[in-house]
LOZA-814292 format. One record per residue (C-alpha): residue in one letter; x negated, y, z. Coordinates in steps of 0.001 Angstrom, whole numbers, padded with zeros to 6 digits. Each point is the difference from the previous one (the first is absolute). Layout:
LOZA-814292
aa=a; X=X; Y=Y; Z=Z
...
END
This chain:
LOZA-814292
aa=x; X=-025119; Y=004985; Z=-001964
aa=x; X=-003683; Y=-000181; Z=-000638
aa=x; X=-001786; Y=-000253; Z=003308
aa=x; X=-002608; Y=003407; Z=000605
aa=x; X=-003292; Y=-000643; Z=-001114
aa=x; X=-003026; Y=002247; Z=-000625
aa=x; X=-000617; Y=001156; Z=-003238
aa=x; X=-002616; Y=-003044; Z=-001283
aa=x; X=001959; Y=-002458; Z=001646
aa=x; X=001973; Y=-002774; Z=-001367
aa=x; X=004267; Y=000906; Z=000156
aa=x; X=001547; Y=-002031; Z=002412
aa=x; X=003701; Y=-000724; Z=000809
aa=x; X=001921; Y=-001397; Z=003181
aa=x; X=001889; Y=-002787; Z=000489
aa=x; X=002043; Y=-000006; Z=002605
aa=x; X=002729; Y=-002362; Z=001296
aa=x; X=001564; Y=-001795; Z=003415
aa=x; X=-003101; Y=001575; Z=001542
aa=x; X=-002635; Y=-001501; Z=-002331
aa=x; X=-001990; Y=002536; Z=-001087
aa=x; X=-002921; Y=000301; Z=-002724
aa=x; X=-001543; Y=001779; Z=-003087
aa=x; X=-000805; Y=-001541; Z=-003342
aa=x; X=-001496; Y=001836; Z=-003185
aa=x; X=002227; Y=002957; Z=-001329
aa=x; X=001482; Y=-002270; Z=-002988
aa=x; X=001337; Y=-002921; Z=002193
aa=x; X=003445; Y=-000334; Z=000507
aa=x; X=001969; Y=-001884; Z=001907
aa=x; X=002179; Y=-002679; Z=-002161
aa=x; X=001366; Y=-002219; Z=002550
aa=x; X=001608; Y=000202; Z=003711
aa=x; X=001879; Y=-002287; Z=001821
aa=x; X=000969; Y=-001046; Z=003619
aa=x; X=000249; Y=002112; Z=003001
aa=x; X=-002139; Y=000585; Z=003284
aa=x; X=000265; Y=-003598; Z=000639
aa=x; X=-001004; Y=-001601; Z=-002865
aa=x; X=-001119; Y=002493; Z=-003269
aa=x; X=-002103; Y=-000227; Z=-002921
aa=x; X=-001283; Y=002569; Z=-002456
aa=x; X=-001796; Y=000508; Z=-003147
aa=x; X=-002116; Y=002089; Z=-001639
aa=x; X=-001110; Y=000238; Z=-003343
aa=x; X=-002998; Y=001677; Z=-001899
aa=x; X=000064; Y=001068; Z=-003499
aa=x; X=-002341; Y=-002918; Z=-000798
aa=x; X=-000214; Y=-003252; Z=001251
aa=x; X=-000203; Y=000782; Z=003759
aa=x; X=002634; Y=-000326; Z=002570
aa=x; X=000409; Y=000353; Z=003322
aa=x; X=002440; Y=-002856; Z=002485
aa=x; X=000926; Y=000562; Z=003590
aa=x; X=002276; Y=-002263; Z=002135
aa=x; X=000787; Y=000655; Z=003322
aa=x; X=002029; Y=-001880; Z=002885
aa=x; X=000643; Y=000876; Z=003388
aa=x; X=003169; Y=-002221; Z=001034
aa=x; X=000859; Y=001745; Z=003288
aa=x; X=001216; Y=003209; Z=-002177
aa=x; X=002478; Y=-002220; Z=-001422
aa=x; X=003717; Y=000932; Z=000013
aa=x; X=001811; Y=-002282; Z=002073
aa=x; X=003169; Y=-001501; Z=-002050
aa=x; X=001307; Y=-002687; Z=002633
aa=x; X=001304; Y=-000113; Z=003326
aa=x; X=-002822; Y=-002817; Z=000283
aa=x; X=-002766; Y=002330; Z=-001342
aa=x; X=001287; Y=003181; Z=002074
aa=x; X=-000426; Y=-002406; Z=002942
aa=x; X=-003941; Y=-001198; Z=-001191
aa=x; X=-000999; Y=004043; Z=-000242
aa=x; X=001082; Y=000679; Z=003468
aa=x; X=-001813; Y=-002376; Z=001514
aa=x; X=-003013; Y=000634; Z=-002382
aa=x; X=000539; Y=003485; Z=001588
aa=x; X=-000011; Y=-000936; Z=003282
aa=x; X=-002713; Y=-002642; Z=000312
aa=x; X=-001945; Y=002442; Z=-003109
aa=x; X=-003196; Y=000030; Z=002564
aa=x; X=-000008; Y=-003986; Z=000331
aa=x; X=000780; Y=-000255; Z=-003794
aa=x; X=-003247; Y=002467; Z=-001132
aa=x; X=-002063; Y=-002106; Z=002349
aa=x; X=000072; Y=-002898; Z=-002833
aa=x; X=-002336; Y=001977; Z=-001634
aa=x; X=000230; Y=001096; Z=-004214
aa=x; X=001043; Y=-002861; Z=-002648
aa=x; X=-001941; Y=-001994; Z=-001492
aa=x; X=-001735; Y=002498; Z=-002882
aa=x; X=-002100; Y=-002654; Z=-001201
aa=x; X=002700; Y=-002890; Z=-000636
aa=x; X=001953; Y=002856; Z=-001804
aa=x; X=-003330; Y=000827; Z=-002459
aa=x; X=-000245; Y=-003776; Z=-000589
aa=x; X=003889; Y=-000204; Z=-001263
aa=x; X=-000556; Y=003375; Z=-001958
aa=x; X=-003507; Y=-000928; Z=-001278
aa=x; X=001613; Y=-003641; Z=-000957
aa=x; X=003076; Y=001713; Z=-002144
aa=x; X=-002703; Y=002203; Z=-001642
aa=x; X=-001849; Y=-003050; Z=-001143
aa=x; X=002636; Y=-001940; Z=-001317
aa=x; X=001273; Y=003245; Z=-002343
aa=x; X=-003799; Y=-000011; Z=-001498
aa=x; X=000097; Y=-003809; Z=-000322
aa=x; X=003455; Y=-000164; Z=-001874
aa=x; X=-002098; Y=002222; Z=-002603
aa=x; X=-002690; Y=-002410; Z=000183
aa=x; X=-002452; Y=002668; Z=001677
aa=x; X=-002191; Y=-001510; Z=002688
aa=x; X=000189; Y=001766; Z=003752
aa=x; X=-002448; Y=000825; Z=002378
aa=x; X=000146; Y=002121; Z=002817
aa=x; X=-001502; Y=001696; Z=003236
aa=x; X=001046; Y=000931; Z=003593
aa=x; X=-001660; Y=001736; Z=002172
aa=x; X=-000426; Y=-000239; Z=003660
aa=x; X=003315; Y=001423; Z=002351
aa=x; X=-001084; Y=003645; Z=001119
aa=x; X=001931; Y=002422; Z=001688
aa=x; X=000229; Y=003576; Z=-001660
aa=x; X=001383; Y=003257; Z=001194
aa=x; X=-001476; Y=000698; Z=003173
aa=x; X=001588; Y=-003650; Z=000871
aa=x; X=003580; Y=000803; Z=-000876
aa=x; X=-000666; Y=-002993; Z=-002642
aa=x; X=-000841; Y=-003718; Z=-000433
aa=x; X=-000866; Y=-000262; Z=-004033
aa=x; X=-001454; Y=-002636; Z=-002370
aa=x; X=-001618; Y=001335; Z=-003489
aa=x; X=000318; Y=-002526; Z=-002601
aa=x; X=-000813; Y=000121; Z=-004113
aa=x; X=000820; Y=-002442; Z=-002420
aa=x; X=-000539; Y=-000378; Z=-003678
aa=x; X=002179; Y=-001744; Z=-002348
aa=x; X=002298; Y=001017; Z=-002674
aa=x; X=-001430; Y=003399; Z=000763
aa=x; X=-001551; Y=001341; Z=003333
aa=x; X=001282; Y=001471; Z=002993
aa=x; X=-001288; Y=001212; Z=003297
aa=x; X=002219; Y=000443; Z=002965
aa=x; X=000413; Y=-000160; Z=003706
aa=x; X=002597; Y=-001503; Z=002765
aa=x; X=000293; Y=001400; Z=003247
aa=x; X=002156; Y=000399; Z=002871
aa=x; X=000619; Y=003023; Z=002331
aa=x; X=-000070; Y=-000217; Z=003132
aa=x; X=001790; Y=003936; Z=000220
aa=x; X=003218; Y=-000907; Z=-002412
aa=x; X=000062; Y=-003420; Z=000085
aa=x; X=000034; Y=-000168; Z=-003641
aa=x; X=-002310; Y=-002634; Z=-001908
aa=x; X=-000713; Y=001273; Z=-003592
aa=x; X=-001645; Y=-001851; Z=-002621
aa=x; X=-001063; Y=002122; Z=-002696
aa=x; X=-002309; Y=-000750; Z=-003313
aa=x; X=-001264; Y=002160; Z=-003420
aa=x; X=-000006; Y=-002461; Z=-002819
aa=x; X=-001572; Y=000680; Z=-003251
aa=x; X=-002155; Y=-001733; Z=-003156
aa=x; X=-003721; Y=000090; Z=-000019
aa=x; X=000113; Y=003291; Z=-001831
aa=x; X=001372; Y=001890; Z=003256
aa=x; X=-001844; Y=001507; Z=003309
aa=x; X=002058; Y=-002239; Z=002203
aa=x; X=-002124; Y=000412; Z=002724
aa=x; X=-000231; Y=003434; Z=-000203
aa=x; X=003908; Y=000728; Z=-000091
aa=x; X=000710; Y=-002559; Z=002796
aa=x; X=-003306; Y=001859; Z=002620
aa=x; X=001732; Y=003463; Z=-000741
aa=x; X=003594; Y=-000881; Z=000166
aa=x; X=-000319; Y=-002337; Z=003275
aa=x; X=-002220; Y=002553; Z=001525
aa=x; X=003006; Y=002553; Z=-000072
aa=x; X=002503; Y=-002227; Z=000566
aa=x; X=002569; Y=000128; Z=003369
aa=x; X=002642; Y=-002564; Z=000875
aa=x; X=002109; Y=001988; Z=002048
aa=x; X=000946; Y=004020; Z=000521
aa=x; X=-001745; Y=002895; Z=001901
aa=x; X=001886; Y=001752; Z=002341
aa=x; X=003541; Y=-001977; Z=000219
aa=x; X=-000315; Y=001165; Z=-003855
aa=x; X=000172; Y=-002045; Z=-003014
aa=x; X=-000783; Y=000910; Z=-003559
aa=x; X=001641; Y=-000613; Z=-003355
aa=x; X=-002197; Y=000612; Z=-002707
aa=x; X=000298; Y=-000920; Z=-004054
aa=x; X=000295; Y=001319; Z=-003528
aa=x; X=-001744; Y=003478; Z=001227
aa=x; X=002382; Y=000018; Z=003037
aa=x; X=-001507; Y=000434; Z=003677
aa=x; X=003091; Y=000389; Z=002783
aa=x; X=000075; Y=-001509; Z=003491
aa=x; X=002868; Y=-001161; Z=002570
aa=x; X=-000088; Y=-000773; Z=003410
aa=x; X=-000827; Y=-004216; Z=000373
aa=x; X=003345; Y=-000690; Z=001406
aa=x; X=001610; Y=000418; Z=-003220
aa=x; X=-000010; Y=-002985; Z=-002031
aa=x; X=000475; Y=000128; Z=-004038
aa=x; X=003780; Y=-001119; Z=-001126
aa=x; X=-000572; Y=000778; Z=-003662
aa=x; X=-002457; Y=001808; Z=-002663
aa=x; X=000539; Y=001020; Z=-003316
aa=x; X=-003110; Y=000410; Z=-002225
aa=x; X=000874; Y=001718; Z=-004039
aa=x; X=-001919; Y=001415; Z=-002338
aa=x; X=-000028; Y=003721; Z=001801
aa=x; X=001425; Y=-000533; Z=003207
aa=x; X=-000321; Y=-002059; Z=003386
aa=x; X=002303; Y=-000326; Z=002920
aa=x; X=-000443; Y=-002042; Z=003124
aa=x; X=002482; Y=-000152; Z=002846
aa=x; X=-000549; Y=-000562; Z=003353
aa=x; X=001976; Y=-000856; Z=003164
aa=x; X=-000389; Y=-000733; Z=003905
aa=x; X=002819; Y=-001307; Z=002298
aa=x; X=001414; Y=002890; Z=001918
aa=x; X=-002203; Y=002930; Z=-001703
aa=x; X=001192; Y=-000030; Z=-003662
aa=x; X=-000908; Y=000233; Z=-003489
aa=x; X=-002844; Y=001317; Z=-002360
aa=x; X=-000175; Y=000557; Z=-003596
aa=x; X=-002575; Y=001263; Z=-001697
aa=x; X=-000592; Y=000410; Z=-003454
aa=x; X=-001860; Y=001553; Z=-002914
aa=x; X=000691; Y=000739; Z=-003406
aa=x; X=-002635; Y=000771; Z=-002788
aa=x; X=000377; Y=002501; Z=-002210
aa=x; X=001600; Y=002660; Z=001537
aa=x; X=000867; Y=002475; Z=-002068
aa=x; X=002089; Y=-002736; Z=-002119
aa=x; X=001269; Y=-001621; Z=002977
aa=x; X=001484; Y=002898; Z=001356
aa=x; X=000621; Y=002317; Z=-003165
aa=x; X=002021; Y=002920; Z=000589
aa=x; X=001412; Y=-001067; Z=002952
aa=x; X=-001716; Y=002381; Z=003471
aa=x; X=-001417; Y=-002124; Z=002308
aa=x; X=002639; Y=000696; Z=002793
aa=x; X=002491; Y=-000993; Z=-002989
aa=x; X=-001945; Y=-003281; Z=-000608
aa=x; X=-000346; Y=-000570; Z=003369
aa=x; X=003744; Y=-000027; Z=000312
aa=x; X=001095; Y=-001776; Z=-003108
aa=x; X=-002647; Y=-002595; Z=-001086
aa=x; X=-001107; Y=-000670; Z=003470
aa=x; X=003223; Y=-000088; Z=001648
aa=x; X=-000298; Y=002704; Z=002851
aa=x; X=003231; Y=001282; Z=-000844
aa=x; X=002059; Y=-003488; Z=000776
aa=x; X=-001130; Y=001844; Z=003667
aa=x; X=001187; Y=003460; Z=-000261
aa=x; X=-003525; Y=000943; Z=000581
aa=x; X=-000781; Y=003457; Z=000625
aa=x; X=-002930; Y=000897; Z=-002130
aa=x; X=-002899; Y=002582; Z=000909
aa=x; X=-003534; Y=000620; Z=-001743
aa=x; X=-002910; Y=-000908; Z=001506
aa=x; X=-003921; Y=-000674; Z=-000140
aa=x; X=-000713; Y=-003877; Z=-000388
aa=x; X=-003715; Y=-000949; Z=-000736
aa=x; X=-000805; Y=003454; Z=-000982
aa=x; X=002590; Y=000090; Z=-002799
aa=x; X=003601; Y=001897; Z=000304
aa=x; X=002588; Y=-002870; Z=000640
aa=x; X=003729; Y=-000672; Z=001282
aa=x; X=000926; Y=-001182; Z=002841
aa=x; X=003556; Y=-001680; Z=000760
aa=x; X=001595; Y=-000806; Z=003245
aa=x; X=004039; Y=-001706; Z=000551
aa=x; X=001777; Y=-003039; Z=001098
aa=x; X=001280; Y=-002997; Z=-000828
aa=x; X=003595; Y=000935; Z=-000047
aa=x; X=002010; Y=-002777; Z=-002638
aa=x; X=002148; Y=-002294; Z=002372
aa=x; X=-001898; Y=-003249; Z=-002626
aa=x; X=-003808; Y=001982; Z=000967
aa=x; X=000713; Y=000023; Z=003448
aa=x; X=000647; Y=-003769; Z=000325
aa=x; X=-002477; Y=-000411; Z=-001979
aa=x; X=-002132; Y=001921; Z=002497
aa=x; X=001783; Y=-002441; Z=002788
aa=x; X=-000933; Y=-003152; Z=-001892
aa=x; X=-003491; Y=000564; Z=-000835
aa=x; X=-001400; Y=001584; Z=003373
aa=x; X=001720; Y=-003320; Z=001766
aa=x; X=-000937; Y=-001556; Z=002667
aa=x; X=-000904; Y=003906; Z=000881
aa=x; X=002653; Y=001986; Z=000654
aa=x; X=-001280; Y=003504; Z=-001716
aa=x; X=001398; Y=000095; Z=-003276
aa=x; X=-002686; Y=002270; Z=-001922
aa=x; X=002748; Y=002761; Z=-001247
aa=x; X=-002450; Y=003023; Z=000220
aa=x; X=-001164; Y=000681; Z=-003742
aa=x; X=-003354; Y=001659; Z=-000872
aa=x; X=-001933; Y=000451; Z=-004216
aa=x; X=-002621; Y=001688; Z=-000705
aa=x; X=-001107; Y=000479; Z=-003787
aa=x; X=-003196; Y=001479; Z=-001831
aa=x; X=-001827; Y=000456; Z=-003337
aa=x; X=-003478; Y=-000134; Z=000307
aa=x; X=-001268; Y=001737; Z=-002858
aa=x; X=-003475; Y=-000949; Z=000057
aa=x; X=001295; Y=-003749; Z=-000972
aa=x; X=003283; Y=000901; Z=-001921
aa=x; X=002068; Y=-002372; Z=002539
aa=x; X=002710; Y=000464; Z=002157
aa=x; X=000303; Y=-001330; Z=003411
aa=x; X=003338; Y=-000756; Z=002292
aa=x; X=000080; Y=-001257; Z=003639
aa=x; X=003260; Y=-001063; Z=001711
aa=x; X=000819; Y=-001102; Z=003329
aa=x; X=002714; Y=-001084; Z=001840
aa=x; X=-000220; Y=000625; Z=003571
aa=x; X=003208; Y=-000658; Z=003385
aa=x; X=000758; Y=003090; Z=001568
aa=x; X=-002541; Y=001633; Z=002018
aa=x; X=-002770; Y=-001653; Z=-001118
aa=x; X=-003592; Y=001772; Z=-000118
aa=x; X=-000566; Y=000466; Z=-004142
aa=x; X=-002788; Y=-001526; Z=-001703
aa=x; X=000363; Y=002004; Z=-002960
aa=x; X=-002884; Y=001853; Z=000394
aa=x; X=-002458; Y=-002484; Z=000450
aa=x; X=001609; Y=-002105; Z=-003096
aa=x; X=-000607; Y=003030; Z=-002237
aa=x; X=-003276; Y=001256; Z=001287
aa=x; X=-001149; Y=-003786; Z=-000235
aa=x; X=001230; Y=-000318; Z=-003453
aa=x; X=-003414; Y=001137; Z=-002301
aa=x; X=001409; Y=001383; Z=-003230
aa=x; X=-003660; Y=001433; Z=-001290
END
């Protein structure tokens, strides 16, 4: 959703992913995603010929997938205060090798290069290390690198344009709001008019992006799952059916035997479901994915909504082992629908 703004001021929308965080103008959209907390990259595109690129890397999230490279992150665990003593990578050697690609594009195109970096500063009260660099070529762009010393993350991010465009203007407001990791043990998930959060733990196994709907799905060893999603449209997508029918049906709350009761979710009436993982095929299931943990999440929780304001419909699932304290309620009140 659109970002709130006073009434002269320009729209703006979030974009929100793996704890990257920012706002671009109200008709950018993101067309591109890939990678994980480790290693990710997204793109965002303007109407025009504007678009925003962000890569980030941060190689001690990475999932371990060998004996050999469980071994490597528990000893980068246990000797983590001798590692961070090293000090952050080398920002400027990694400019140089992005700068470099960027001027052999523009020279393949027979455009000549030039470009600009300014001196290393540190930014956010000291929580980074950054280098501002600008470059013209087959175009322009204006960007930044930068480590943090909070996350550990090193982000390299750049607005690219033609001479027509207010490069420099996009990239001061966009950088100057931008965060590379979550508030609060929270991260956010935000595109296509969609503004939801999860706690950081959770890591993204799969999205789905359609004309009209989103879904993202989330899961952490030993707590569970998430799924949220969104559908546009609402009173198409969920035509006759009532919303604790939809809820059942489309969303798949009854596969639970939920028990279904009305309630108040973001100020508009909604449905809340509650069961259990109770096939013999969901329970192993359950078994297999909460491995090496041994809490299968079995306890089953939906909420669903129409916001009326936007003519969308919202869902939240989790997945939860027995006993478990339920995040529900801060998934849905974290989930902006207008």
């Amino acid at each position: 959703m659109r970002s709130k703004q006073g009434r002269d001021a320009e729209p703006r929308s979030v974009i929100g992913w793996d704890g990257i965080r920012f706002t671009v103008p109200g008709d950018w959209n993101l067309t591109g995603v890939s990678g994980d907390k480790a290693h990710g990259y997204l793109k965002v595109d303007s109407p025009g010929t504007a678009f925003l690129q962000v890569k980030w890397t941060d190689p001690g999230r990475a999932a371990p997938r060998t004996p050999v490279q469980m071994l490597e992150r528990i000893v980068r665990r246990k000797f983590r205060r001798e590692a961070t003593a090293d000090g952050p990578p080398d920002l400027r050697g990694m400019l140089d090798a992005f700068l470099k690609d960027t001027e052999k594009r523009s020279r393949k195109i027979g455009a000549s290069f030039s470009c600009k970096v300014r001196p290393q500063t540190e930014e956010s009260d000291g929580e980074r290390i950054a280098l501002h660099f600008s470059w013209t070529g087959s175009g322009q762009g204006q960007g930044k690198v930068w480590h943090c010393r909070i996350c550990s993350r090193t982000v390299i991010a750049q607005v690219v344009g033609q001479g027509k465009d207010p490069v420099a203007n996009l990239a001061a407001r966009i950088f100057g709001e931008f965060r590379d990791h979550g508030d609060d043990g929270w991260n956010t998930w935000g595109a296509f008019d969609m503004i939801a959060a999860a706690p950081s733990d959770y890591v993204l196994m799969a999205h789905k992006f359609l004309s009209g709907y989103m879904r993202l799905e989330l899961t952490a060893s030993g707590k569970g799952k998430i799924v949220l999603e969104r559908w546009g449209l609402a009173h198409l997508a969920r035509r006759k059916f009532s919303l604790r029918d939809w809820l059942g049906q489309t969303v798949g709350a009854d596969r639970y035997a939920a028990v279904f009761e009305e309630v108040t979710l973001n100020e508009h009436v909604g449905v809340r479901g509650a069961g259990l993982v109770r096939s013999p095929l969901g329970v192993l299931q359950a078994v297999r994915d909460a491995l090496p943990s041994l809490r299968p999440a079995v306890e089953y929780e939906a909420c669903a909504w129409e916001c009326d304001e936007t003519n969308k419909l919202y869902a939240v699932q989790t997945w939860q082992p027995k006993a478990s304290a339920t995040i529900m309620g801060d998934l849905v009140t974290r989930c902006e629908c207008h």
